[in-house]
C-alpha positions as CSV (number, residue, x, y, z in Angstrom):
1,X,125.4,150.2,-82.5
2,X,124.0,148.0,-79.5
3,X,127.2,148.1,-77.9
4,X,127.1,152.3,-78.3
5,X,124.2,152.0,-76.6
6,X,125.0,149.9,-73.7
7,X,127.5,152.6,-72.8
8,X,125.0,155.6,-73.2
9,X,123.0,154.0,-71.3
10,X,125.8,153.3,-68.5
11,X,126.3,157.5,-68.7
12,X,123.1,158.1,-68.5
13,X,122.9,155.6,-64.5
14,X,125.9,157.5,-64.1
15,X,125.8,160.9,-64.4
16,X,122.3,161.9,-64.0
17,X,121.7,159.1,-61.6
18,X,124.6,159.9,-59.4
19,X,126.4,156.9,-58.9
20,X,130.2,156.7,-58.4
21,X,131.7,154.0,-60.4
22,X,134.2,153.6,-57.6
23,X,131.3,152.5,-55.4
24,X,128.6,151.0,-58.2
25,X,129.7,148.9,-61.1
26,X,126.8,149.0,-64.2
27,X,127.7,146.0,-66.4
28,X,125.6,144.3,-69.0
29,X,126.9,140.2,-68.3
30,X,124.6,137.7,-68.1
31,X,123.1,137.6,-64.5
32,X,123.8,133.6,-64.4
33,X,125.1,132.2,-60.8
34,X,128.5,132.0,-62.5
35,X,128.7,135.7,-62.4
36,X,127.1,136.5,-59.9
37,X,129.3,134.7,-57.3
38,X,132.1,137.1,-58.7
39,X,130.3,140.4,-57.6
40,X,132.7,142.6,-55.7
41,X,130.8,145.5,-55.2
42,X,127.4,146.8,-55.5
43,X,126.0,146.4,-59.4
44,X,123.4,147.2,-61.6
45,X,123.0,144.4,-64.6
46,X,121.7,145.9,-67.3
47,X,121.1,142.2,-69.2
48,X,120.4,142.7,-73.2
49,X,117.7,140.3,-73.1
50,X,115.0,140.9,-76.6
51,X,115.6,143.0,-80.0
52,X,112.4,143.3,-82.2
53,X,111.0,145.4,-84.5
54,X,108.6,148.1,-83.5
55,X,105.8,148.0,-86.1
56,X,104.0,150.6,-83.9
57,X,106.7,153.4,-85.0
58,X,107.1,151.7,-88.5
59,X,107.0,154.1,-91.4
60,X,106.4,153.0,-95.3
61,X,107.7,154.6,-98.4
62,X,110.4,156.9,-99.0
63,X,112.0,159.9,-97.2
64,X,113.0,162.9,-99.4
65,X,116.0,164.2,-98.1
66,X,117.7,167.9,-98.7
67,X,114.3,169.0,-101.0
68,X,114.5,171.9,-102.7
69,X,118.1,171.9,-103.2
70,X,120.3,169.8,-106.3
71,X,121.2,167.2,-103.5
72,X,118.0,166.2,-102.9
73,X,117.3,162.3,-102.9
74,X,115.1,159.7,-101.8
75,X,115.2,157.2,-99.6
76,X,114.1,154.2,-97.6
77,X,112.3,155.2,-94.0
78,X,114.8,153.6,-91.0
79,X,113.3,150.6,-89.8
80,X,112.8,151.1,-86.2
81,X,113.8,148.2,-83.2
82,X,113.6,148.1,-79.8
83,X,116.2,147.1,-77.9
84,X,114.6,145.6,-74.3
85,X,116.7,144.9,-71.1
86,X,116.1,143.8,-68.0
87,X,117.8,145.7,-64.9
88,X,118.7,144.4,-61.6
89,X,120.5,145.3,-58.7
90,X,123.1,143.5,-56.7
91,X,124.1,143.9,-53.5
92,X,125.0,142.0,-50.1
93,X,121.7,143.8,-48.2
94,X,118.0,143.5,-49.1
95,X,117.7,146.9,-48.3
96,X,120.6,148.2,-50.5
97,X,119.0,146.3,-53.5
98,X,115.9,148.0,-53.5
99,X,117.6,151.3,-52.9
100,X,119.8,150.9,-56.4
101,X,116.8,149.4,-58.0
102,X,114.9,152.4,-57.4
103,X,117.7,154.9,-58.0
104,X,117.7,153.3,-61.4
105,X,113.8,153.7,-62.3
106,X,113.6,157.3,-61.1
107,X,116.4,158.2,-63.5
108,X,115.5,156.4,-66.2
109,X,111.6,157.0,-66.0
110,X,113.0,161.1,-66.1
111,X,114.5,160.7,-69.2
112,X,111.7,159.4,-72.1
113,X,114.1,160.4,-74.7
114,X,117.8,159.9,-73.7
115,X,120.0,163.6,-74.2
116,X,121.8,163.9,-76.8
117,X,125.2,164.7,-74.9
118,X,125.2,161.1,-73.7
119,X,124.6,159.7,-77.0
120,X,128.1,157.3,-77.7
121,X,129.1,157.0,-81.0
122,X,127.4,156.0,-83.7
123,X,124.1,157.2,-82.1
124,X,125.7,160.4,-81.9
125,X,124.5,161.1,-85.6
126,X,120.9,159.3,-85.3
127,X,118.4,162.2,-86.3
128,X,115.6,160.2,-84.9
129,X,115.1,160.5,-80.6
130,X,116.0,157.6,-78.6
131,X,112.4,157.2,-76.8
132,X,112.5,155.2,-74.4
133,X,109.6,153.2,-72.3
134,X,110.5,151.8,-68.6
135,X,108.4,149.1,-66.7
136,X,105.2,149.1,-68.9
137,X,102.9,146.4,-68.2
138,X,103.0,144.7,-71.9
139,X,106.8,144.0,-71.4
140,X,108.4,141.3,-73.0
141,X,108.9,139.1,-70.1
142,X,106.2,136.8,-69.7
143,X,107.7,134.4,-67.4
144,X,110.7,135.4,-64.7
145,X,110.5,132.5,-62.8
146,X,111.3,130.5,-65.8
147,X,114.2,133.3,-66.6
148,X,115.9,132.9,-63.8
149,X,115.7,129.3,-63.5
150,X,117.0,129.1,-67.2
151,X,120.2,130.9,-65.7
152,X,120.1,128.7,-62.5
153,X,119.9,131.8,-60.1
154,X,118.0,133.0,-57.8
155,X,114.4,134.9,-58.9
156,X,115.3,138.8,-58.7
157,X,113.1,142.1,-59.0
158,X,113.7,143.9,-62.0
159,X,112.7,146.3,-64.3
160,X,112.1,146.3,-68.2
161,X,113.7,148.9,-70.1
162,X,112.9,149.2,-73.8
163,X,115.4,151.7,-75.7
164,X,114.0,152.5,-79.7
165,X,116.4,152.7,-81.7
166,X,116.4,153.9,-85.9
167,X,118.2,151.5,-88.1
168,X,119.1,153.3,-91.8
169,X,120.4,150.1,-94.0
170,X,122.1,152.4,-96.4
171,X,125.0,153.6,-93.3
172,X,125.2,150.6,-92.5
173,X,128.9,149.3,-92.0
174,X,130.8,146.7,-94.7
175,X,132.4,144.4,-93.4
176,X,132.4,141.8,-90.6
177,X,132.2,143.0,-86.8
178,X,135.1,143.5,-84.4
179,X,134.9,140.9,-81.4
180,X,136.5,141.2,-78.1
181,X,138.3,138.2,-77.1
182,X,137.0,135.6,-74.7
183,X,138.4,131.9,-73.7
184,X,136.2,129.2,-71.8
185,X,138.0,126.6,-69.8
186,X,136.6,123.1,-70.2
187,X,137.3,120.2,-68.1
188,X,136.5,116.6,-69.5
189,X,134.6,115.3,-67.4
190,X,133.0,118.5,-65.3
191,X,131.6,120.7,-67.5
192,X,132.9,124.5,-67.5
193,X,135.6,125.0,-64.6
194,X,134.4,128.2,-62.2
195,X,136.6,130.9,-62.2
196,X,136.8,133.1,-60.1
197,X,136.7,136.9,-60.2
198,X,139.0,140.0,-58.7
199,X,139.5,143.6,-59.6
200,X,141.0,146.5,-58.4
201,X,142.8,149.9,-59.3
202,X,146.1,151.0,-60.9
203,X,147.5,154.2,-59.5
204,X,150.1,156.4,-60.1
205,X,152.9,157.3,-57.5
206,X,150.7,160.3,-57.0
207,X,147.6,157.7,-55.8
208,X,145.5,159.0,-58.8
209,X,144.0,156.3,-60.9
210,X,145.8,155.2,-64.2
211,X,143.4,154.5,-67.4
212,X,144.5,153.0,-70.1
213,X,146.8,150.6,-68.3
214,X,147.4,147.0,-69.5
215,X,146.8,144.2,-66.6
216,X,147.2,140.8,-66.9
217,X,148.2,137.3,-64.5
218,X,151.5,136.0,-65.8
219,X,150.7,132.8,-67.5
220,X,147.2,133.7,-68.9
221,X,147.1,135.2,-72.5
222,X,144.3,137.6,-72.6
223,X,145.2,140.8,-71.2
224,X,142.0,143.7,-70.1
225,X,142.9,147.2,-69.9
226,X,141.9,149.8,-67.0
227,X,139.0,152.0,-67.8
228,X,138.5,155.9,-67.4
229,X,139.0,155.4,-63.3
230,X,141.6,152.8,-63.1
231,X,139.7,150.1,-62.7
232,X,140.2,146.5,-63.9
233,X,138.6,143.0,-63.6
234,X,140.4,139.5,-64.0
235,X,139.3,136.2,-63.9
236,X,141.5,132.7,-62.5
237,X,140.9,129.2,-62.1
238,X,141.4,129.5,-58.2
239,X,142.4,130.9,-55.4
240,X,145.8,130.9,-54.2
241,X,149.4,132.6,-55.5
242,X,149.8,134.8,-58.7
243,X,151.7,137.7,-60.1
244,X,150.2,140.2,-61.6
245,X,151.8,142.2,-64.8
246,X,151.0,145.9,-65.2
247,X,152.4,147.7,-68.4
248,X,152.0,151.6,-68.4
249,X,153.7,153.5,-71.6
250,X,156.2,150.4,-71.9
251,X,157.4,150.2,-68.1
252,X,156.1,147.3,-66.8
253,X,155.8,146.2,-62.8
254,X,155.0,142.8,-61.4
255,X,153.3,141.9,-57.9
256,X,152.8,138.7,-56.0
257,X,149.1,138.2,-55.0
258,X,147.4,136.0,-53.0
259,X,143.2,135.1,-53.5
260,X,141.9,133.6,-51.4
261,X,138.0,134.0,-51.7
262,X,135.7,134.8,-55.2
263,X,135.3,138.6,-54.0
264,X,139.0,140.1,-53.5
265,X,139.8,144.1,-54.6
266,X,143.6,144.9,-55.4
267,X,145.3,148.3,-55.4
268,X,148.3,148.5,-57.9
């Protein structure tokens, strides 16, 4: 469900904030120095960073559901948990930061219950409202500049955003979780080797953006796939020579790349 709501939450920067995902990425990494050296483009981090329960909306006893009818039932009230992150904007200029930053609050401050056309799936069928609370003074961040120096970067401005969410155990899911796969590259005597990052776009002979499409560097196992505008994101050890592998509806095309800095864009 958190990961539902990560991507409601990137439609709702998106559309009713007016960003173009060409121009803005909204991820939810961890805003460590790693990552952040990898930024191509202007971002919003939308870091998952507390999940409590809310005992202020906590309800006792039982629900009756469908009363009055041969259906009806009881059952236990949804416990309800807020889900805080912690937003921040990247960008090359001072001045462009504190633009996206506050082109973030004013939409999200607009919006105390998020719509439920932008509702992603499972919280598509949530009969509770998803209130939401933005920069309130009792946040859950007590200390930033210990934050930030926990994640060895630099102290950033940012802003607390607290999503409540209704948990029902009875729909929950059986069965174990499905993970997305992820490697980490360790050397012996150096700790964890930085890699650097590159993205760019897959396009079509027409020069219109291909989703869907499967990307990888020849040698490396994990492939990504482009999202809804074409775009993808790769990591290597270094920079210098690779080929890049793109497989569209079983044709596949190769190209000889060159990287030669930690912020490089490619158009396929």
């Amino acid at each position: 469900m958190i990961a539902e709501l990560d991507e409601t939450i990137r439609q709702l920067l998106v559309r009713e904030g007016g960003l173009d995902p060409s121009d803005v990425d909204v991820t939810f990494e961890i805003p460590n120095r790693e990552w952040s050296v990898g930024i191509s483009k202007p971002t919003l981090n939308c870091y998952l960073f507390d999940i409590r329960e809310n005992r202020d909306l906590r309800q006792s006893g039982m629900a009756v559901v469908g009363s009055g009818t041969r259906e009806a039932m009881r059952k236990r009230e949804p416990m309800r948990v807020s889900v805080t992150y912690l937003i921040t904007a990247w960008t090359r200029q001072v001045e462009d930061e504190h633009r996206l930053l506050f082109q973030a609050l004013y939409t999200l401050m607009r919006f105390p219950n998020i719509p439920d056309e932008l509702r992603v799936g499972a919280l598509q069928q949530q009969e509770h409202p998803l209130r939401t609370a933005i920069i309130q003074p009792d946040g859950v961040l007590k200390s930033p500049g210990e934050f930030w120096t926990a994640l060895e970067n630099h102290l950033k401005p940012s802003l607390s955003y607290v999503v409540n969410l209704a948990i029902e155990a009875e729909k929950l899911p059986a069965g174990p979780p499905v993970f997305v796969e992820g490697m980490r590259f360790h050397a012996p005597l150096g700790g964890l080797d930085q890699m650097l990052a590159f993205g760019g776009v897959v396009r079509d002979k027409k020069g219109e953006p291909v989703s869907g499409a499967e990307v990888r560097v020849d040698g490396h196992r994990a492939p990504v796939l482009t999202d809804a505008h074409g775009r993808f994101r790769l990591r290597v050890p270094k920079p210098g020579p690779y080929t890049l592998l793109t497989r569209v509806n079983g044709t596949e095309k190769r190209r000889d790349v060159v990287i030669p800095e930690p912020d490089f864009d490619i158009s396929l």
